[in-house]
C-alpha positions as CSV (number, residue, x, y, z in Angstrom):
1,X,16.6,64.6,-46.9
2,X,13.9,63.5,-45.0
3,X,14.0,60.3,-42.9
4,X,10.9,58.2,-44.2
5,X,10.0,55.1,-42.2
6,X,8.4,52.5,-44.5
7,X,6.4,50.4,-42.3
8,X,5.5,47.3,-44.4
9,X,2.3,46.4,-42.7
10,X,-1.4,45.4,-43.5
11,X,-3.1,42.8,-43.2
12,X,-6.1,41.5,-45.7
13,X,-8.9,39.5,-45.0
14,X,-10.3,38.5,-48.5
15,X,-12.7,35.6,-47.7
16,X,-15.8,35.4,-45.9
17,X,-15.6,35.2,-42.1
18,X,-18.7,33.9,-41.7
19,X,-17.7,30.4,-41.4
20,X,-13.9,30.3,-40.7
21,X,-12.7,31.1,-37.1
22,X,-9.2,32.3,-36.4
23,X,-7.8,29.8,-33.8
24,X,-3.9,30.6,-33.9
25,X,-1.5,33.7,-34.9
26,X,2.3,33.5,-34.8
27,X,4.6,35.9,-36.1
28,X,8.3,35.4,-37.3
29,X,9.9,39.2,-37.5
30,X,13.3,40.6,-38.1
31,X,14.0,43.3,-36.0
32,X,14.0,46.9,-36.8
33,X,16.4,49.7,-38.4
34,X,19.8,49.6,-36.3
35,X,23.7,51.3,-36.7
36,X,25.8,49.2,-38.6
37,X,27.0,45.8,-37.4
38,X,30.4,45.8,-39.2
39,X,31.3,49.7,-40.6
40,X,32.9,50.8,-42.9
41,X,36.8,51.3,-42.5
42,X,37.1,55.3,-41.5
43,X,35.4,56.7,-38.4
44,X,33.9,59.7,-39.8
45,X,30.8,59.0,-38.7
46,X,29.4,58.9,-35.5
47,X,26.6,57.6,-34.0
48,X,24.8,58.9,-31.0
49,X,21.8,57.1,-29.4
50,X,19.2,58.3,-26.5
51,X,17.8,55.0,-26.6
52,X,18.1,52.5,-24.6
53,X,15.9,48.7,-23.0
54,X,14.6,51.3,-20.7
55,X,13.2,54.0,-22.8
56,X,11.3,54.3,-25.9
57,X,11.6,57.4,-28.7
58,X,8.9,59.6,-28.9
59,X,9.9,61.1,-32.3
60,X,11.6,58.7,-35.3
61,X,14.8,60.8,-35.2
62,X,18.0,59.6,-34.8
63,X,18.4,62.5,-31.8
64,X,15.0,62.0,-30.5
65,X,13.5,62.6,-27.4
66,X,12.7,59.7,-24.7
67,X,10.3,58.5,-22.8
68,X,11.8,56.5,-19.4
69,X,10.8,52.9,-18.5
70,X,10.9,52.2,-14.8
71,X,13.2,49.5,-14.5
72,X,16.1,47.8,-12.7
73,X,19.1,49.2,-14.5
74,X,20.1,51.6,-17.4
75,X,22.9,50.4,-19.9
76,X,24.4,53.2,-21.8
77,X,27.6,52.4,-23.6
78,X,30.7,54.8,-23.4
79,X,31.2,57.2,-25.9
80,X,33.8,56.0,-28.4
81,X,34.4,52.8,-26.5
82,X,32.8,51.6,-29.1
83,X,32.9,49.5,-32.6
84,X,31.2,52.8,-33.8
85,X,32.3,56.3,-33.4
86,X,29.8,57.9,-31.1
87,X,27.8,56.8,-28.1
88,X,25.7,53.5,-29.8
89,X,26.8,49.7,-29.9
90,X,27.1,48.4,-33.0
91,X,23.6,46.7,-34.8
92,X,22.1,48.8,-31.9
93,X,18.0,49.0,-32.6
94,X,17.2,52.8,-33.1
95,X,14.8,54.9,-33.1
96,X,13.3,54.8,-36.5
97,X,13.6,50.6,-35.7
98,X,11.4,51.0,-32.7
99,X,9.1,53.1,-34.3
100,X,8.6,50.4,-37.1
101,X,8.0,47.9,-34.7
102,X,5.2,50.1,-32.6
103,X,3.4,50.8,-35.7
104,X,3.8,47.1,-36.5
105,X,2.1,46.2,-32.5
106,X,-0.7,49.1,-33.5
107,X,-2.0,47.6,-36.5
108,X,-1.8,44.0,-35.2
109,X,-4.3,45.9,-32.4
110,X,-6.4,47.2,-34.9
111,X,-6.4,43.5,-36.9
112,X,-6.6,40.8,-34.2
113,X,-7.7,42.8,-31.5
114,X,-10.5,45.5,-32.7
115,X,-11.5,44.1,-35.9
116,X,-11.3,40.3,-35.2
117,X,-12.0,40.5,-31.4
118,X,-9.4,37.3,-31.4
119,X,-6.7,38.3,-29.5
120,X,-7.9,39.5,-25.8
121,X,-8.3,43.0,-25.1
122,X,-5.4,42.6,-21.6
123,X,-2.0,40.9,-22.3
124,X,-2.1,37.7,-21.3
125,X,0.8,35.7,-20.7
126,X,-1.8,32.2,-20.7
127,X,-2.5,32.8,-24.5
128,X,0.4,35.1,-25.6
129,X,4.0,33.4,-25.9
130,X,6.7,35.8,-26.6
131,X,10.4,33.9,-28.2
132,X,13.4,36.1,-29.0
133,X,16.9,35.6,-30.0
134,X,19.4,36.9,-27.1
135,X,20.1,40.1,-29.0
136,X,19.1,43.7,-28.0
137,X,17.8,44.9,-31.2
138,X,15.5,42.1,-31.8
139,X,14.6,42.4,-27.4
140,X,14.1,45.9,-27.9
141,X,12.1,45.1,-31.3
142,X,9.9,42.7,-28.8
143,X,9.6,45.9,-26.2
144,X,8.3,48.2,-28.7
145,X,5.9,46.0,-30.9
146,X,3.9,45.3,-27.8
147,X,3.5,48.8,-26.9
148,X,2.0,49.2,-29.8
149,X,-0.2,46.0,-29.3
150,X,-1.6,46.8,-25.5
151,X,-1.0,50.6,-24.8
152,X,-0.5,51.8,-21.8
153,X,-3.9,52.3,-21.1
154,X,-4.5,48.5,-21.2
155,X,-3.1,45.8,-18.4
156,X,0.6,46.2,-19.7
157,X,1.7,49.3,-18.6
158,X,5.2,50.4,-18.8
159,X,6.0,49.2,-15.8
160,X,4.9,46.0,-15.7
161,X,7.2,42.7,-16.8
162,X,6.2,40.3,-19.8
163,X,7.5,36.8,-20.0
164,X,10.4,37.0,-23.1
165,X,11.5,33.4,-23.6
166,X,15.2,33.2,-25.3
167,X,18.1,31.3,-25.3
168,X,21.6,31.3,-25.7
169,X,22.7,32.8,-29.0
170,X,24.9,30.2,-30.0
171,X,22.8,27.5,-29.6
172,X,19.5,29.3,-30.6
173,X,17.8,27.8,-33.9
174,X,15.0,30.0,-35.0
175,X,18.0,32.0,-37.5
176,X,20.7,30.3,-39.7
177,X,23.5,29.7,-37.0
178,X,26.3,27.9,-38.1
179,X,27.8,28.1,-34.8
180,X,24.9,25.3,-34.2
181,X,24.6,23.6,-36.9
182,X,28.5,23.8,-38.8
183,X,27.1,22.4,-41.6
184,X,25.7,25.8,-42.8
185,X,28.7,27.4,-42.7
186,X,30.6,24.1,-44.7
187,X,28.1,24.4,-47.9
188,X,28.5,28.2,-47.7
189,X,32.3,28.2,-47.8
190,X,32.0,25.1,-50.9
191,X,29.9,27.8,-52.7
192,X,32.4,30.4,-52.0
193,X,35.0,28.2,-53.5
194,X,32.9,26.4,-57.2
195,X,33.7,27.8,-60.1
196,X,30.3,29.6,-60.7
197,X,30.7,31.8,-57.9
198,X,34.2,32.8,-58.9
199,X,33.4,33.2,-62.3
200,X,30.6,35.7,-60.8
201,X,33.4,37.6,-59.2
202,X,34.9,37.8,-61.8
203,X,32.3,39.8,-63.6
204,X,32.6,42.2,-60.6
205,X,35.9,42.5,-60.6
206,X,36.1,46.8,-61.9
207,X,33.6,47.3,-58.9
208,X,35.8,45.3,-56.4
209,X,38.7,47.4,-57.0
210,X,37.1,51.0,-57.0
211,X,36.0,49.8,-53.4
212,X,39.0,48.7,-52.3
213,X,40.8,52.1,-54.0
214,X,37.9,54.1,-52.1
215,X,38.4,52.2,-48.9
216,X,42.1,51.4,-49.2
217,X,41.3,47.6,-48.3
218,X,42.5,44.8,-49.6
219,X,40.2,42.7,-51.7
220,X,40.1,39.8,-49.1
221,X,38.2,42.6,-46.9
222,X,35.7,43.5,-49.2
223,X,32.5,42.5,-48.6
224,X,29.7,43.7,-50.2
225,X,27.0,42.3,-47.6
226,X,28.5,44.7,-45.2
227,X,29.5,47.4,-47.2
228,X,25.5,47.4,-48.4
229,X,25.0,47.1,-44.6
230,X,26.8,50.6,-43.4
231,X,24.8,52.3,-46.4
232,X,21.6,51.2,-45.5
233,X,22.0,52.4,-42.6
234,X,23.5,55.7,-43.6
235,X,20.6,56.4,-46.3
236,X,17.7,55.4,-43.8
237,X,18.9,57.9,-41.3
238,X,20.3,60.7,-43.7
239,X,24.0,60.0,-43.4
240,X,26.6,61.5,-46.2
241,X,28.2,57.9,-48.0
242,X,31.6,58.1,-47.9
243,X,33.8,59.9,-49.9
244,X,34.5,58.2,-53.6
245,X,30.8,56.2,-52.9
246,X,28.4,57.7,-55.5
247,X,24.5,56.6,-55.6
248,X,25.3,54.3,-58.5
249,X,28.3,52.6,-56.9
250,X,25.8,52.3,-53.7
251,X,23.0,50.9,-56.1
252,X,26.1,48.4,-57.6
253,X,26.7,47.1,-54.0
254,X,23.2,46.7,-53.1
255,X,22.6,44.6,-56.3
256,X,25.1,42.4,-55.3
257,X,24.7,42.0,-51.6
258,X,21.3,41.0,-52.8
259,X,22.4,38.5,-54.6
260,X,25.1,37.2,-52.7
261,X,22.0,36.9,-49.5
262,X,19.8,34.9,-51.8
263,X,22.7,32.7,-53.0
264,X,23.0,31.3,-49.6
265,X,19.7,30.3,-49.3
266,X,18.8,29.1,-53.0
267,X,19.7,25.7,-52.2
268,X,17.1,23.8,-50.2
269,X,19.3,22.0,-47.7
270,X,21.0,25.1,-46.5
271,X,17.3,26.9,-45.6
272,X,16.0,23.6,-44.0
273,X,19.0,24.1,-41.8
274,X,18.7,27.5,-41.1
275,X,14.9,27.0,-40.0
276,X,13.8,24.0,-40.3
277,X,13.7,23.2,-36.1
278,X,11.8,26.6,-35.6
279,X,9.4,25.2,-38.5
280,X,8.9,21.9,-36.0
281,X,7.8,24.5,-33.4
282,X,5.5,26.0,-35.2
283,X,3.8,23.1,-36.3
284,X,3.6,21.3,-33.3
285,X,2.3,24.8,-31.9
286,X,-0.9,24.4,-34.7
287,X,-1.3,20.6,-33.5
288,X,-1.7,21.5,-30.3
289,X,-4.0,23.7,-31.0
290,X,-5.9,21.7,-33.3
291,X,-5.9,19.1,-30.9
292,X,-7.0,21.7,-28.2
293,X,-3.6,21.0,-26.3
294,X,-2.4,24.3,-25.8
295,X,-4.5,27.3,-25.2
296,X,-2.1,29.9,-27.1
297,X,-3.5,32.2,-29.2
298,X,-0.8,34.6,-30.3
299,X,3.0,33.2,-30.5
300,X,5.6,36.1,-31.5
301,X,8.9,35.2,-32.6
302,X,11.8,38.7,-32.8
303,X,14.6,37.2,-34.8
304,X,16.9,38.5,-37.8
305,X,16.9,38.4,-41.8
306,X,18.7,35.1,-41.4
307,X,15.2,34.2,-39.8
308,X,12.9,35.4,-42.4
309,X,14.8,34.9,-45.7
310,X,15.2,30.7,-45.1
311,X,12.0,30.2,-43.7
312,X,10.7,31.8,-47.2
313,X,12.9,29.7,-49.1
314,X,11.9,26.5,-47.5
315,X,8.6,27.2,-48.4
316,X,9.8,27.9,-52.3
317,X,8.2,32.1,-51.8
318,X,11.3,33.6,-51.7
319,X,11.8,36.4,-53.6
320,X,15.6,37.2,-53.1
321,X,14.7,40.9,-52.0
322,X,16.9,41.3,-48.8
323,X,14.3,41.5,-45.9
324,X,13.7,44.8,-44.3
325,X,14.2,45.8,-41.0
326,X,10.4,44.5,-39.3
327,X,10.3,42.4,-42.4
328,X,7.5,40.0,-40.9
329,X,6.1,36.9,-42.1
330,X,2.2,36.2,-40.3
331,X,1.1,32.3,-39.8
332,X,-2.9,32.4,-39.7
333,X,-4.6,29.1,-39.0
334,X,-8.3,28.9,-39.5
335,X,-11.1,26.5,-39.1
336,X,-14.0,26.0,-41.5
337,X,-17.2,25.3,-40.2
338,X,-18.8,24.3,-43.3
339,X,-16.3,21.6,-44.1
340,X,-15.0,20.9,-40.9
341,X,-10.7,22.0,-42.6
342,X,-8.3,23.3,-40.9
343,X,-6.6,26.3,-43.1
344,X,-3.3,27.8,-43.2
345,X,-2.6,31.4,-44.6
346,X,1.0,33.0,-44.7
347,X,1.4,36.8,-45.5
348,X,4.6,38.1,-45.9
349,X,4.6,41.9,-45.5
350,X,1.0,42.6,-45.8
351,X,0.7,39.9,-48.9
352,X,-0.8,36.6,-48.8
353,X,1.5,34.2,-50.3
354,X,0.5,31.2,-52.1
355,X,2.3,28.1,-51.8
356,X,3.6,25.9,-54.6
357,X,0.8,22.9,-54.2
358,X,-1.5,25.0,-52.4
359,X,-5.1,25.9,-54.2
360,X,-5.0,29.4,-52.7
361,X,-3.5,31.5,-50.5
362,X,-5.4,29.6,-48.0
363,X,-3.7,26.4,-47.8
364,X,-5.0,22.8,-46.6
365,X,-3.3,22.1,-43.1
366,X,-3.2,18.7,-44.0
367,X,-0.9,19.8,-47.1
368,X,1.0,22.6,-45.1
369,X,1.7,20.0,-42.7
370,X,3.2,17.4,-45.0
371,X,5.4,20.2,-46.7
372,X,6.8,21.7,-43.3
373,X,7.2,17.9,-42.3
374,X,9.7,17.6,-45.1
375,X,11.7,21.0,-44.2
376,X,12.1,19.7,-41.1
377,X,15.4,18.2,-40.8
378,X,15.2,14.7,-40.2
379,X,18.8,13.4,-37.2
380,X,19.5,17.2,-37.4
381,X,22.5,17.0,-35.2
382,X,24.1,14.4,-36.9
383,X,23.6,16.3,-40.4
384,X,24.5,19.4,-39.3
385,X,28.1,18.2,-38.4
386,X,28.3,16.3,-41.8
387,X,31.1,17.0,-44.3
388,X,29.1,15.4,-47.0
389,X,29.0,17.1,-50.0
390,X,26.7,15.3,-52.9
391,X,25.3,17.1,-55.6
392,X,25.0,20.5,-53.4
393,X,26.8,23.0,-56.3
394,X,24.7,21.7,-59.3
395,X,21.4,21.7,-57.4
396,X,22.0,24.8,-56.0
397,X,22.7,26.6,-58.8
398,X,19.7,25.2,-60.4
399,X,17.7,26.4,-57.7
400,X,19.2,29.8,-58.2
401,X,18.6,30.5,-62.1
């Protein structure tokens, strides 16, 4: 079978230019395909990678050929040393994930910096702000987008160093952590418990045991968020499923997984969480713009599907698909000439989403800003270590019909 790399990409430009000015781009991403983070229960399967923070593939194959970095130091992890059999850390960005990040960088170039003339045709670290969680995939995701977005044959070569702006990932907010904020994790584990979720596992059931038959786990161990995990990454990179796992029982996990990732977010108060503080950065980053502040034009932000899927929600667009790897949600704001507005447009994988309130896909800052003010959680430390449980089952459940 052959490895196809779905880049979901494009962005449109369906109004008239003429008199609206692009004045800020930011960029909210989950990184690219990886090796499983939590797999399966036999070693069978082993993963080998060539690369590494220092080189990047120059083919999408798993055994690919690389292209050295000049850097201070080269990590390469023991061969099985490892969570995984083989020579690659586990959630370890691969190939085919840098290679969906590059062609992500590329057609940014061809948008903002070819077509639109907006972003500058050098990096510039003045105008460009780069923010990533303190993970290697989503660092390496960073690395590879922007070779796509200034080649080699612009200012940032390969060799040179780019300002990556991260922090600790336990305290980091711009994903749902709920090492952070234990709240998160305390209306997850209430849902885990009410009796609509049970009664959903219930329905299950016959596919919970053929797993743990197949897997000769326990049922306590079976979860089907990572199960759907170690197949996905199997199928995008052309790797037998185990034995007793046929493409129905994959398509049975993946259904559920899927639901099971949009359960936790259907409920508003557990999305505002999750994102709400990176939506406060955001904002204040168009206010400072608007108010000619700042003088950033491009802000980038490398994070994980915990990233994308709340910040979706919070804005009522989710879909409950689980994001894909470079799964990307775009932030335009634009000023109209003719009636002196300030316009906000989010795209979500290459299409323009509307807002609930909004006219158009090309929503009144004034409005955006009065819905991202109320996402925003108001004493956030103080509610995140509340035990308070209110109406949180029945609403979310409402939420999630």
């Amino acid at each position: 079978m052959k490895v196809e790399i779905i880049i979901l990409l494009g962005i449109f430009l369906s109004f008239n230019l003429a008199t609206k000015e692009l004045q800020l781009l930011q960029v909210l991403t989950r990184h690219g395909d990886r090796t499983p983070i939590f797999p399966l229960p036999s070693k069978t399967v082993s993963w080998y990678c060539k690369l590494t923070d220092e080189t990047y593939p120059t083919t999408s194959s798993m055994n690919q050929n690389t292209t050295k970095l000049n850097r201070i130091h080269k990590r390469i992890y023991i061969e099985d040393r490892e969570l995984l059999a083989g020579n690659c850390s586990a959630g370890q960005l691969t190939s085919i994930g840098a290679q969906q990040h590059y062609q992500m960088g590329l057609q940014f170039r061809q948008t903002y910096i070819k077509n639109m003339k907006f972003l500058p045709d050098q990096f510039d670290s003045n105008l460009i702000w780069i923010r990533s969680t303190d993970i290697p995939r989503t660092r390496d995701s960073v690395q590879n987008n922007f070779r796509g977005l200034y080649p080699p044959q612009t200012s940032l070569s390969y060799d040179e160093v780019f300002p990556l702006y991260t922090v600790d990932f336990d305290f980091d907010w711009i994903y749902a952590n709920s090492v952070l904020c234990p709240r998160i994790g305390f209306l997850a584990q209430n849902l885990f418990r009410s009796s609509e979720w049970i009664n959903h596992m219930t329905q299950i059931q016959t596919l919970t045991e053929e797993l743990m038959e197949i897997f000769n786990v326990s049922e306590s161990e079976i979860s089907y968020i990572w199960i759907n995990d170690d197949l996905t990454c199997r199928k995008a990179h052309n790797i037998s499923f185990p034995d007793g796992v046929t493409t129905e029982i994959a398509e049975q996990v993946h259904d559920e997984a899927q639901w099971e990732l949009a359960a936790i977010y259907a409920y508003q108060e557990v999305a505002n969480l999750s994102i709400g503080l990176l939506v406060r950065d955001m904002i204040q980053a168009m206010e400072a713009s608007i108010n000619k502040t700042s003088e950033l034009k491009y802000l980038f932000y490398s994070a994980h599907d915990s990233s994308v899927a709340p910040f979706l929600q919070a804005y009522n667009v989710y879909d409950g698909i689980i994001i894909a790897y470079a799964g990307h949600i775009v932030l335009e704001l634009y000023y109209d000439e003719d009636v002196q507005k300030y316009y906000v447009q989010m795209i979500y994988n290459g299409n323009p989403l509307q807002i609930p309130g909004c006219d158009s896909t090309y929503c009144d800052f004034d409005f955006f800003q009065s819905v991202s003010y109320q996402i925003i959680p108001q004493n956030y430390e103080a509610l995140c270590h509340s035990t308070s449980n209110e109406d949180f089952l029945d609403d979310f459940f409402w939420n999630l019909n």
